[in-house]
C-alpha positions as CSV (number, residue, x, y, z in Angstrom):
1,X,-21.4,-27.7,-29.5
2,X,-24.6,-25.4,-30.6
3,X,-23.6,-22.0,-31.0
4,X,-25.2,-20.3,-28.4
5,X,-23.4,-22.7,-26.3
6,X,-20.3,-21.6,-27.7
7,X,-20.7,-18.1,-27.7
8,X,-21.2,-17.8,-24.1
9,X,-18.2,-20.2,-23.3
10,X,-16.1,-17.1,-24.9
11,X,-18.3,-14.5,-22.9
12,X,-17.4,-16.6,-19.7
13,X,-13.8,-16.1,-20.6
14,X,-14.5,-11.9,-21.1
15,X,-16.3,-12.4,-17.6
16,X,-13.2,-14.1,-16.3
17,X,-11.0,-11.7,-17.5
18,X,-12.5,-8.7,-16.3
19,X,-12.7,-10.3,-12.7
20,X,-9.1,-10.3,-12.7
21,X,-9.4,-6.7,-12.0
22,X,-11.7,-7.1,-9.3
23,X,-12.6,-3.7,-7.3
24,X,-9.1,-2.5,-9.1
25,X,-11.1,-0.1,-11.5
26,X,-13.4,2.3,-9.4
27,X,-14.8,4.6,-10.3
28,X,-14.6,2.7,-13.8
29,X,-16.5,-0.8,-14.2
30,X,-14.8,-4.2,-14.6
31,X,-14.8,-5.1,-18.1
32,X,-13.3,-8.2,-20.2
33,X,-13.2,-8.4,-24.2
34,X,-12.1,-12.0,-26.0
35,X,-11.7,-11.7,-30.0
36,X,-12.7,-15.0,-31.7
37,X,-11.9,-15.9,-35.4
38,X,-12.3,-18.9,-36.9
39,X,-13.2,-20.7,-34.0
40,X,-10.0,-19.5,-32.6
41,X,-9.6,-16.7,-29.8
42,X,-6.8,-14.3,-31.3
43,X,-7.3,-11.4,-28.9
44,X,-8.1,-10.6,-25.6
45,X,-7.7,-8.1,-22.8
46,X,-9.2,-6.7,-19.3
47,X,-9.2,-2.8,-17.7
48,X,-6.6,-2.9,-15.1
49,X,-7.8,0.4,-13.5
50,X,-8.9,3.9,-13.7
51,X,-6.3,5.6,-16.7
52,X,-5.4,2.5,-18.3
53,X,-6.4,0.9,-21.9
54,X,-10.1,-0.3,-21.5
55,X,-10.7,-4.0,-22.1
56,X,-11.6,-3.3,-25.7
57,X,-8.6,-1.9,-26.7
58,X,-6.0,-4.4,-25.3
59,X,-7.8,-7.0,-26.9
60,X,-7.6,-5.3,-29.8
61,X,-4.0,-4.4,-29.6
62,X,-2.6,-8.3,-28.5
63,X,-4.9,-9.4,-31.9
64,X,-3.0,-6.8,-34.3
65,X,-4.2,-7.6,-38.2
66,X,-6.1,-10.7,-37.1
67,X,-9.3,-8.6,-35.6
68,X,-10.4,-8.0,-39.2
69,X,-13.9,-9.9,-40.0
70,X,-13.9,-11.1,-36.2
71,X,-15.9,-11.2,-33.4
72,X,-15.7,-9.2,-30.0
73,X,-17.1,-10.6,-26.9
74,X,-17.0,-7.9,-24.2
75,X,-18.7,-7.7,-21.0
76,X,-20.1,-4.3,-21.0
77,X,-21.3,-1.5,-23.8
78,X,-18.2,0.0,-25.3
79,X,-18.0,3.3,-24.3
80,X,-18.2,6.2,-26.8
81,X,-17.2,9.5,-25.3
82,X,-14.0,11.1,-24.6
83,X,-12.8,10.8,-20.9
84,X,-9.2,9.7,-19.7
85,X,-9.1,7.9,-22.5
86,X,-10.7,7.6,-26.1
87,X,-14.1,5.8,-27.4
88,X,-13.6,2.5,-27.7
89,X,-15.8,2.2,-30.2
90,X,-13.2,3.9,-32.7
91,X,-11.1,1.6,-32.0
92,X,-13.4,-1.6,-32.6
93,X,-14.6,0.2,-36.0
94,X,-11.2,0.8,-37.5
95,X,-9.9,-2.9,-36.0
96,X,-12.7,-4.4,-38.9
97,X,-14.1,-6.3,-36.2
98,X,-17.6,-7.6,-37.9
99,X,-19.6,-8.5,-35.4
100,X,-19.5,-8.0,-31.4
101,X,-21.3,-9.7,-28.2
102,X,-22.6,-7.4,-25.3
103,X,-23.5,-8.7,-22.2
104,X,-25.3,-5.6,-20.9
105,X,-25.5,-2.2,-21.8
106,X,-23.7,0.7,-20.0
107,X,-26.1,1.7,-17.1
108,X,-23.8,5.4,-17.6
109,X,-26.4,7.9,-18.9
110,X,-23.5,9.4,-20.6
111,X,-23.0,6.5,-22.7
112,X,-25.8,3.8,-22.1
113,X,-27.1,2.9,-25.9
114,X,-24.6,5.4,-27.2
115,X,-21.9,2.3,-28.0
116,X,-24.6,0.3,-29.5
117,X,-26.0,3.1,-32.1
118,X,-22.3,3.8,-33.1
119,X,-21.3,0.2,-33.8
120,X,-24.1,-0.4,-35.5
121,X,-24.0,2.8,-37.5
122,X,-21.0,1.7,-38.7
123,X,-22.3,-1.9,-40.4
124,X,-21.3,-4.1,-37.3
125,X,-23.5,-6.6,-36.4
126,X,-24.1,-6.3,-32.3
127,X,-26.1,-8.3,-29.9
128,X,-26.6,-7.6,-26.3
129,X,-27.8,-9.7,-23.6
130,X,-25.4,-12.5,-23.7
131,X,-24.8,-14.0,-20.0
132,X,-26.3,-10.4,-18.9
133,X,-27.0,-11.9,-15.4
134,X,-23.3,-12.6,-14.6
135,X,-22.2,-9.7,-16.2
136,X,-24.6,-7.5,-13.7
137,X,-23.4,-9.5,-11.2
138,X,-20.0,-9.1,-11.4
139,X,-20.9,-5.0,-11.8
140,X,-23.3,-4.5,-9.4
141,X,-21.1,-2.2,-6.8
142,X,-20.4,-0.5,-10.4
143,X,-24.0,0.1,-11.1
144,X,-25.3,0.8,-7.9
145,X,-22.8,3.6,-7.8
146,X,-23.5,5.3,-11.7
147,X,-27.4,4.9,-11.2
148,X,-28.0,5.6,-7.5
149,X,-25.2,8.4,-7.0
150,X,-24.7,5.9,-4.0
151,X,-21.5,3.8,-2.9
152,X,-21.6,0.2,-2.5
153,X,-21.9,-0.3,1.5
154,X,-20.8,-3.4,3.2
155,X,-20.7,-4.2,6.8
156,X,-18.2,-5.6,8.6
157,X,-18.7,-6.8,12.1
158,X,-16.9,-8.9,15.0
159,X,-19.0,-10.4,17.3
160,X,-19.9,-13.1,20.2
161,X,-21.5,-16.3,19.6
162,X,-24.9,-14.3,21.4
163,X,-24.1,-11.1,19.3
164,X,-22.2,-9.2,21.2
165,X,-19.3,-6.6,20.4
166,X,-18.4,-5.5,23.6
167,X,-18.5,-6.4,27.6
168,X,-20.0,-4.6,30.0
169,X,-17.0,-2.2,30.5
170,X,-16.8,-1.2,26.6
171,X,-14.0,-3.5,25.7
172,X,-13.9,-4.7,22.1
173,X,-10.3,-6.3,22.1
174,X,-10.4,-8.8,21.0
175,X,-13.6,-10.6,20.3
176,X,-12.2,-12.1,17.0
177,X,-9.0,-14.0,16.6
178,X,-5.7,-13.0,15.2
179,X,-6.6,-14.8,11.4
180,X,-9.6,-13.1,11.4
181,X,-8.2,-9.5,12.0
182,X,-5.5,-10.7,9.5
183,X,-8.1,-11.3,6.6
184,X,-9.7,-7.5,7.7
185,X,-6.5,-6.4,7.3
186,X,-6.1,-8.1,3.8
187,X,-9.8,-7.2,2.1
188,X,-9.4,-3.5,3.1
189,X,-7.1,-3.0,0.3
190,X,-10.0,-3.8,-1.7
191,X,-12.3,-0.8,-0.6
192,X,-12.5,2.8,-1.4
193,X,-12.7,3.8,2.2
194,X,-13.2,2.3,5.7
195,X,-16.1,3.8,7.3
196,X,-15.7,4.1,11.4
197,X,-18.5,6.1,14.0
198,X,-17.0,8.6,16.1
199,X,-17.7,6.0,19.2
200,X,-15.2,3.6,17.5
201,X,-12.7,6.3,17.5
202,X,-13.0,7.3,21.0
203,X,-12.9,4.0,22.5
204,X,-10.9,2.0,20.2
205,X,-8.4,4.9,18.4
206,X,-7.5,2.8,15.6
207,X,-5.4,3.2,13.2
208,X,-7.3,1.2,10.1
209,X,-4.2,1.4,8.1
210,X,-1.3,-0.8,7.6
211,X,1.6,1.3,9.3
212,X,4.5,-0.9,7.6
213,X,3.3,-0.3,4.4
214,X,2.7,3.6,5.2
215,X,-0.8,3.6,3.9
216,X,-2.3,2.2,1.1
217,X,-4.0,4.9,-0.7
218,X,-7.6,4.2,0.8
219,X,-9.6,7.0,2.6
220,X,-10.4,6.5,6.1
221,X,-13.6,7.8,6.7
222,X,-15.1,9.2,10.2
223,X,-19.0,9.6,11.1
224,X,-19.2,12.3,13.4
225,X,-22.2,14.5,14.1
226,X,-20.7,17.1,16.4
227,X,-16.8,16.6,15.8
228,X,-15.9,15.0,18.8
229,X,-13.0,12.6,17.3
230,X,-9.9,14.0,19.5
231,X,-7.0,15.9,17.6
232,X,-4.6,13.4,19.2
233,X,-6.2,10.3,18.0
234,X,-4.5,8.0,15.8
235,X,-6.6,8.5,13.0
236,X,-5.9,12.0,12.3
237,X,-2.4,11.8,13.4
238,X,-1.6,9.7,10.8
239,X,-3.8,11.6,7.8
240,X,-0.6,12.4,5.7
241,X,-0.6,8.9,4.9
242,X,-4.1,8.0,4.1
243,X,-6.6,10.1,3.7
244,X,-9.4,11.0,6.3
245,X,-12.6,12.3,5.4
246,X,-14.9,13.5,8.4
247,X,-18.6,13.4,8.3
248,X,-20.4,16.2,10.8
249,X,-22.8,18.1,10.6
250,X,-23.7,21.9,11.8
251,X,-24.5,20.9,15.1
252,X,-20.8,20.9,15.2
253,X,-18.8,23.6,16.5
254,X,-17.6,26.1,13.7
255,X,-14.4,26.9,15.4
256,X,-13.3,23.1,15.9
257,X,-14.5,22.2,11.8
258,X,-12.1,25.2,11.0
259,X,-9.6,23.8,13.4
260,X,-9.6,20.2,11.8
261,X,-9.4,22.0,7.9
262,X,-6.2,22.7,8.9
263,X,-4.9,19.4,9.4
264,X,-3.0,17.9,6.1
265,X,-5.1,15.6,4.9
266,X,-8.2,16.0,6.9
267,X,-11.3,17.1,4.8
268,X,-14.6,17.7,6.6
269,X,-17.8,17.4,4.8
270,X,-20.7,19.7,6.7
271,X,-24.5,18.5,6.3
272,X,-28.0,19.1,7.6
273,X,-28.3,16.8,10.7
274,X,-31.0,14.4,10.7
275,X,-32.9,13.9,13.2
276,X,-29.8,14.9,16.2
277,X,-27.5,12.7,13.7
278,X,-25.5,13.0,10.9
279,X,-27.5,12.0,7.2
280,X,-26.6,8.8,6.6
281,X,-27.8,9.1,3.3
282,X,-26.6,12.5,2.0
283,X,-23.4,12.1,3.3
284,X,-22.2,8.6,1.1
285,X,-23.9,10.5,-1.8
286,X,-21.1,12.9,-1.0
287,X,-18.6,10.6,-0.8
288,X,-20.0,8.9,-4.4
289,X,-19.5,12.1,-5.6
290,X,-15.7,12.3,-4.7
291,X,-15.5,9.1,-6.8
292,X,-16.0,6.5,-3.8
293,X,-17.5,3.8,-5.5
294,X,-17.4,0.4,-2.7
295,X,-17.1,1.2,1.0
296,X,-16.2,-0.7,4.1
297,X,-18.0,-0.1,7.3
298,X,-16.2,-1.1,10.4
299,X,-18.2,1.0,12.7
300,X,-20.1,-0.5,16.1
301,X,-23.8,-1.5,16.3
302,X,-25.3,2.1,16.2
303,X,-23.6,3.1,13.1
304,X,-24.9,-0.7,11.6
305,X,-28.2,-0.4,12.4
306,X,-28.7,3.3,11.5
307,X,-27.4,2.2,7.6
308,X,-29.9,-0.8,7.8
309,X,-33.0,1.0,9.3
310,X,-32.3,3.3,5.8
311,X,-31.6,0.6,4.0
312,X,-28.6,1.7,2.8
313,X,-26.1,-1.5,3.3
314,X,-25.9,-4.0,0.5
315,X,-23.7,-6.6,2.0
316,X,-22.7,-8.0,5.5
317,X,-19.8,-9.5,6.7
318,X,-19.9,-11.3,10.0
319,X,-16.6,-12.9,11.9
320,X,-18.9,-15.1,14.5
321,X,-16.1,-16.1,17.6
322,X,-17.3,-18.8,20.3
323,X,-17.9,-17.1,23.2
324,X,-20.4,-15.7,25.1
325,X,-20.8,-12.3,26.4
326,X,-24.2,-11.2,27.0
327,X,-25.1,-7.4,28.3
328,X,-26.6,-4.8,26.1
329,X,-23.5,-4.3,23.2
330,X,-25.5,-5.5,20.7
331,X,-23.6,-6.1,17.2
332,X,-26.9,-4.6,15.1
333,X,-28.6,-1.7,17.4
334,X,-31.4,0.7,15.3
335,X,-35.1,0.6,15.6
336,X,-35.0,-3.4,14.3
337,X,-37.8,-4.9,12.0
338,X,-41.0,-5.2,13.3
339,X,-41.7,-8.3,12.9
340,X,-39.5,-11.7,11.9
341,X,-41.2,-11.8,8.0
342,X,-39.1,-8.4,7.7
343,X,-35.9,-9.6,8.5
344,X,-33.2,-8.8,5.9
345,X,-32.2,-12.1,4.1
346,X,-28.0,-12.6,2.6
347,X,-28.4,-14.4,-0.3
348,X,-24.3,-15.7,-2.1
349,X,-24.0,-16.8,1.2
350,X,-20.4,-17.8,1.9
351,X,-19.2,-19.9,5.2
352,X,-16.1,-20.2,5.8
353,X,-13.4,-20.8,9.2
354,X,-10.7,-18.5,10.5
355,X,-9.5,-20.5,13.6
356,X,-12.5,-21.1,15.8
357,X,-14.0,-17.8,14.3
358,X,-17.0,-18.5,11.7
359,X,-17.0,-15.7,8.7
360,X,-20.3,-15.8,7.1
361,X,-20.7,-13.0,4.1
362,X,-23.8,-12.1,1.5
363,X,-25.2,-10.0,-0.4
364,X,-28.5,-8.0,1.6
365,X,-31.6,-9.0,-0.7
């Protein structure tokens, strides 16, 4: 086995690693470290989430005495600042590690080439670039997030065989089978928030929270230009459980944003309107900027197609049921593409069956 063939079979296994810890981390990336000696891997370790031992360090730690005059394999930059916990890099100088493997550098301004010049300061030999592409890939909600001061979006829509989300009186329930809701219910654990419109609200008055389990410590997350989700709904009712984060803007009445800052668990966020609506766009910077790293978007066709014509969602989820509805509740809405050579394109496509539902999800190119 050559050795560049080797030394990305133990990057592969960091890349594994930190995968176990898949959106577990935010607002922290996912990062694996393997410690090989001898031919031999003696250490390795992943970061579990936010708080917790970065990857570096419990590979350090489960190696002990056998790190010195090794080699560290580790999926991104090792950081080298104080935050909730210490540099890494002291740790990977004093282990006598003599040489390490970086698959990319930290996109982080704060620390980006920082772990590098440090490592190497200290006589460590240190190459970067190893398996890069999987490593960005495995990142990318991560580094849209630290370089963009953006959340990862992804869409999430139910619909007809012809497209549909609704019939001609409004009714939603329930285009998509019962497995299909139950996977929904499932991957919203793995989001920072669910994003709803303020039509959803008023016509469905979900709950988007597990009720058995009390919530489950994700923000639920309304977009509502002038404020018109009802006190009573089921949303705000049950805010002490999860959070709810509102969306308006000042076209909104002062008394009734007031009203709702008063409700335990209820924040409302106030910006400019944009044209009549609320800014997509500066509103999910806010929501970056309280941390919100990956984002689900559950809202109907309007709220879809507003993030696409701004070209703000980065992957799609579709649940495609057999039937046929046809009327004017289109599952995309906005201003469309002009013509077909515009059309957005998934690419990591993945088919798969829930019942007779078809789930189709991708990454937006």
């Amino acid at each position: 086995m050559t050795r560049l063939v080797t030394q990305k079979k133990y990057m592969a296994m960091a890349l594994k690693l930190a995968a176990k810890a898949r959106d577990k981390t935010y607002p922290n990336p996912m990062v694996g470290a393997v410690i090989v000696k001898g031919g031999k891997v003696v250490g390795s370790g992943y970061h579990r989430r936010a708080g917790e031992d970065h990857a570096e360090v419990r590979a350090i730690s489960s190696a002990g005495a056998a790190c010195a005059g090794g080699t560290m394999f580790v999926t991104l930059e090792p950081c080298d600042h104080y935050g909730r916990t210490p540099p890494c890099t002291h740790a990977i100088v004093a282990s006598g590690i003599r040489s390490v493997n970086i698959a990319i550098k930290d996109p982080n301004p704060l620390n980006s080439g920082r772990g590098i010049r440090t490592l190497t300061a200290a006589g460590i030999s240190v190459n970067v670039g190893l398996c890069a592409g999987e490593a960005k890939a495995l990142n990318r909600k991560y580094i849209k997030f630290i370089t963009r001061g953006l959340p990862y979006v992804t869409v999430k829509l139910a619909q007809s065989l012809d497209g549909k989300i609704a019939a001609r009186d409004g009714t939603s329930k329930w285009i998509s089978c019962g497995a299909s809701r139950k996977y929904v219910r499932k991957i919203r654990h793995d989001f920072d928030a669910i994003v709803v419109g303020c039509n959803t609200v008023l016509k469905d008055d979900p709950f988007l929270l597990d009720e058995k389990r009390r919530g489950y410590g994700v923000s639920r997350v309304i977009v509502d230009t002038r404020l018109r989700t009802p006190l009573d709904s089921h949303i705000i009712r049950t805010a002490e459980k999860s959070p709810v984060v509102i969306g308006t803007t000042e076209l909104a009445p002062p008394s009734r944003v007031e009203r709702f800052r008063k409700i335990s668990g209820v924040e409302v966020i106030v910006t400019r309107s944009k044209k009549s609506k609320v800014s997509l766009r500066s509103f999910l910077a806010r929501l970056a900027r309280k941390g919100m790293v990956n984002v689900l978007v559950e809202g109907g066709g309007e709220l879809a197609g507003s993030l696409i014509d701004e070209a703000l969602v980065d992957e799609a989820i579709f649940f495609i049921a057999p039937k046929i509805i046809g009327g004017s509740y289109s599952s995309v809405k906005g201003k469309g593409v002009r013509t077909i050579s515009e059309a957005l394109e998934l690419r990591d496509v993945r088919v798969k069956r829930f019942g007779e539902d078809v789930f189709v999800r991708g990454v937006i190119s």
